[in-house]
N, C-alpha and C positions, 0 to 999 in steps of 0.2 A: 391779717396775714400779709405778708409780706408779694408784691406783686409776680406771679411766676410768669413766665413769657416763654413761648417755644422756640424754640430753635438756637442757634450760637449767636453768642455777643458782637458786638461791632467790631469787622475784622479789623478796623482802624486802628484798635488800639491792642496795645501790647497785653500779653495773656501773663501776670503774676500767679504761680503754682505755689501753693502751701500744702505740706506735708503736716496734719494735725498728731497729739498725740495718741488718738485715739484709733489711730490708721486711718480715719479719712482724708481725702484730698478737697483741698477749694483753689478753683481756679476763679481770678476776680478778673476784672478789666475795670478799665476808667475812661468811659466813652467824653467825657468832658470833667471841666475840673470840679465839678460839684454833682458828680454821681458817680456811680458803682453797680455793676452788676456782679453778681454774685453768684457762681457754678459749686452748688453743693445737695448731696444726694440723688442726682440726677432733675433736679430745678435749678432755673433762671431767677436770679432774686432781683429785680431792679432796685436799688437805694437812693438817695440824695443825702447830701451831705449837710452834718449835723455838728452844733455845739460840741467842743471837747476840751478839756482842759489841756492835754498835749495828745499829740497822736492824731490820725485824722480819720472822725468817727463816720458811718454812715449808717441811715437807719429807713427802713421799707417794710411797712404793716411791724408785723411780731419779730421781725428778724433785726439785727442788731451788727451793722461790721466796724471792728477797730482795730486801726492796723499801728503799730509805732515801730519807726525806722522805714530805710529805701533799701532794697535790692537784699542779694541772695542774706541768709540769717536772719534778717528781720520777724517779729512777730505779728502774729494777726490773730485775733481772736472773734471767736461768732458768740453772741449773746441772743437770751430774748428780750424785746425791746418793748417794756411795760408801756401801758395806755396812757401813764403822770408821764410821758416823757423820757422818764429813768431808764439805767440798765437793769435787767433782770439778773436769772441765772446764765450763767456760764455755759455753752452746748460745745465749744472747741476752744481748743487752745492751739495755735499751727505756727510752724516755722517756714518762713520763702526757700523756697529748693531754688540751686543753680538752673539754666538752660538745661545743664544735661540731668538734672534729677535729683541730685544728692543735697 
């Protein structure tokens, strides 16, 4: 399982907002350049940053973050992140919303 932690991420760093298609929301941060924490369902996912062929993947216990592209339209997707290392199933598909939401 992927590590959950309480409370908000490091105010330090800037909060990227994804609109998934399935209506949920994932708020990520990137408290340094080889981790990711990850705001989905009402948990804190901490990650570290993993092998990826492009894109920049990140993976913590069962959870799975890969995001390709910078800033608003970008995609990001949640996986679960098999025990071989591999990607699993697909749990989100999300798009980067602007500042103001859209």
């Amino acid at each position: 399982m992927a590590t959950q932690t309480p409370g908000a991420a490091s105010s330090t760093s800037a909060v990227h907002n994804y609109r998934c298609e399935s209506g949920e929301a994932i708020a990520a941060t990137y408290p340094s350049t080889d981790s990711a924490t990850v705001q989905y369902k009402g948990g804190n996912y901490n990650m570290h940053i993993a092998v990826s062929g492009s894109g920049a993947r990140y993976v913590g216990g069962e959870l799975e973050w890969w995001t390709k592209g910078a800033g608003p339209g970008s995609e990001g997707a949640l996986f679960h992140h098999m025990a071989d290392g591999t990607s699993g199933e697909r749990i989100e598909l999300c798009t980067e919303r602007t500042s103001e939401g859209t």
